[in-house]
C-alpha positions as a LaTeX table, in Angstrom:
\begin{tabular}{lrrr}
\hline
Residue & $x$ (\AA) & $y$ (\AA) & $z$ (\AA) \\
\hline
Unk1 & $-2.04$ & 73.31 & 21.01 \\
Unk2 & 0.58 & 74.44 & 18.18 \\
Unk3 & $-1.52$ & 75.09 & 14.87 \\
Unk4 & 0.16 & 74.54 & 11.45 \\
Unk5 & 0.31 & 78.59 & 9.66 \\
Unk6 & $-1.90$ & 77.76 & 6.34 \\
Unk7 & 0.17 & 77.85 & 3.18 \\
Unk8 & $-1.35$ & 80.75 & 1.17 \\
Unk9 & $-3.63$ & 79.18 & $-1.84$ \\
Unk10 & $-1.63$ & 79.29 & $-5.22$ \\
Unk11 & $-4.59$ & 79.35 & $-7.03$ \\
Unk12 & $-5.01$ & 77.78 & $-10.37$ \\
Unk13 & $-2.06$ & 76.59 & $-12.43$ \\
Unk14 & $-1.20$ & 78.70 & $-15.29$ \\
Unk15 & 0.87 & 78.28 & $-18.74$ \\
Unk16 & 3.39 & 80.68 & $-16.44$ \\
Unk17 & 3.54 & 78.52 & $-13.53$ \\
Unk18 & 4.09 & 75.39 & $-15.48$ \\
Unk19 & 7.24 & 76.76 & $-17.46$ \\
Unk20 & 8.41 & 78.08 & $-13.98$ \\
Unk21 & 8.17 & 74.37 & $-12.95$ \\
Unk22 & 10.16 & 73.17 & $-15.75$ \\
Unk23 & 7.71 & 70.84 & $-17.10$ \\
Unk24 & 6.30 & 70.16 & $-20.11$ \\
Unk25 & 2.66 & 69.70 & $-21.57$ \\
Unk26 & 1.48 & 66.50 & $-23.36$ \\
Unk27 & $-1.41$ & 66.74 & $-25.48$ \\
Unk28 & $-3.18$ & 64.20 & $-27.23$ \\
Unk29 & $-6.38$ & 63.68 & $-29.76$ \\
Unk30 & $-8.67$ & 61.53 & $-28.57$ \\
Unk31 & $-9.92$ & 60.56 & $-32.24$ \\
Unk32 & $-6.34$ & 60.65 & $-34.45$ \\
Unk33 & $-4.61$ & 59.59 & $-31.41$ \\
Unk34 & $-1.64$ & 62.38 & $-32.29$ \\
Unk35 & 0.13 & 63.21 & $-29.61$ \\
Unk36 & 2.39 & 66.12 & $-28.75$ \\
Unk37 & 4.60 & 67.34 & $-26.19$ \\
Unk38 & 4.71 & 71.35 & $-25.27$ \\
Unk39 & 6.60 & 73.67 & $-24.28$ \\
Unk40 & 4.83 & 75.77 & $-21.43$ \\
Unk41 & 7.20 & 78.59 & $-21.96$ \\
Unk42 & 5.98 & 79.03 & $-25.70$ \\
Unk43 & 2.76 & 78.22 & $-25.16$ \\
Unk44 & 2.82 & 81.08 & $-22.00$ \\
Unk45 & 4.52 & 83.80 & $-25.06$ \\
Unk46 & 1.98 & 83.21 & $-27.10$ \\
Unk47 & $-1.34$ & 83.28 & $-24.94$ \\
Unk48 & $-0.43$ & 84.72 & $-21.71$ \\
Unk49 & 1.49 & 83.27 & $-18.74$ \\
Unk50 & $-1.51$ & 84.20 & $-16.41$ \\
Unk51 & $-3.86$ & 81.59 & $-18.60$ \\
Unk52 & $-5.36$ & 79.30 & $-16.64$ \\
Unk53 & $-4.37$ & 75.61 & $-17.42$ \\
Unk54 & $-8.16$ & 74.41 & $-18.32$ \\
Unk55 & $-9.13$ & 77.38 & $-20.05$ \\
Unk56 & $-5.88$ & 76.60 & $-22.25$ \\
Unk57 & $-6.96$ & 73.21 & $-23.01$ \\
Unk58 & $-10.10$ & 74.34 & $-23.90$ \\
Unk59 & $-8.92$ & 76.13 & $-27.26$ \\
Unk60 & $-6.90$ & 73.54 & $-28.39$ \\
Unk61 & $-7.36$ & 71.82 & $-31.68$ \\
Unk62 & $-5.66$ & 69.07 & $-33.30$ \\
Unk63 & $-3.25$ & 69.98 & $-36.18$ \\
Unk64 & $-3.81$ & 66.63 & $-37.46$ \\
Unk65 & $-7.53$ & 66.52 & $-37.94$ \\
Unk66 & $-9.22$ & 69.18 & $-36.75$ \\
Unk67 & $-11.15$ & 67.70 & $-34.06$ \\
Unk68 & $-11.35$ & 69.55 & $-30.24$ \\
Unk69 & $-11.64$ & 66.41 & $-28.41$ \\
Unk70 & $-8.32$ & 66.97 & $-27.05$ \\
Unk71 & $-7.18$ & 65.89 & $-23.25$ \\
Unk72 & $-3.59$ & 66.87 & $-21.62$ \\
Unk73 & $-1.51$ & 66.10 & $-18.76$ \\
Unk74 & 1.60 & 68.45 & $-17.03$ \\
Unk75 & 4.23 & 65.52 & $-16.84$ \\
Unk76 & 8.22 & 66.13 & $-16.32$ \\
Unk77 & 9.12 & 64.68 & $-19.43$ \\
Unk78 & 12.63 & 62.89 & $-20.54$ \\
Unk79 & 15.23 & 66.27 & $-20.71$ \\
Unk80 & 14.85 & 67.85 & $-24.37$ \\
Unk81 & 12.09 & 65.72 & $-24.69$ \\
Unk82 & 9.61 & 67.86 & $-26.44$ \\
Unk83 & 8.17 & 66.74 & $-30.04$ \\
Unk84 & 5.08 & 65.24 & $-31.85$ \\
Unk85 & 4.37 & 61.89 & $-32.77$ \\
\hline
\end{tabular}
C-alpha cells in the first residue's frame, strides 16, 4: 500500500504569511458598518509578521467609532484595491 508523505503543518496564519500570499485584509465594524481594506504587509511592519491572524483581529478598533466589535476576512481583492469606505 503506497501512503501519501504528510505535508508538514503550516501552523497558524500570520500578518507575514498573508502579505507573502499577496492578499489583502478586509475589516469591517459590526455597529458603524465601516469597512476597510488592509494591507498585510503594513499591518506585518507595524506589529510583527509572526502575529497570529486572530490575535491581530483581536486588537483592532474602529477608527470610526470606537467600538471593538470588529470581524475580518483574508480575500484577494480587485489589484490596487486597498481603501476605506
Amino acid at each position: 500500500m503506497l501512503r501519501r508523505s504528510r505535508e508538514r503543518d503550516p501552523g497558524p496564519a500570520t500578518l507575514g504569511t498573508t502579505a507573502r500570499a499577496n492578499l489583502l485584509l478586509r475589516v469591517w465594524c459590526n455597529d458603524c458598518r465601516r469597512v476597510a481594506d488592509l494591507d498585510p504587509g503594513e499591518q506585518a511592519e507595524r506589529h510583527g509578521a509572526d502575529l497570529d491572524l486572530l490575535v491581530w483581529r483581536s486588537r483592532l478598533r474602529c477608527s470610526k467609532c470606537g467600538s471593538r466589535n470588529v470581524d475580518s476576512i483574508v480575500h484577494r481583492g480587485p489589484p490596487g484595491g486597498l481603501g476605506d469606505r
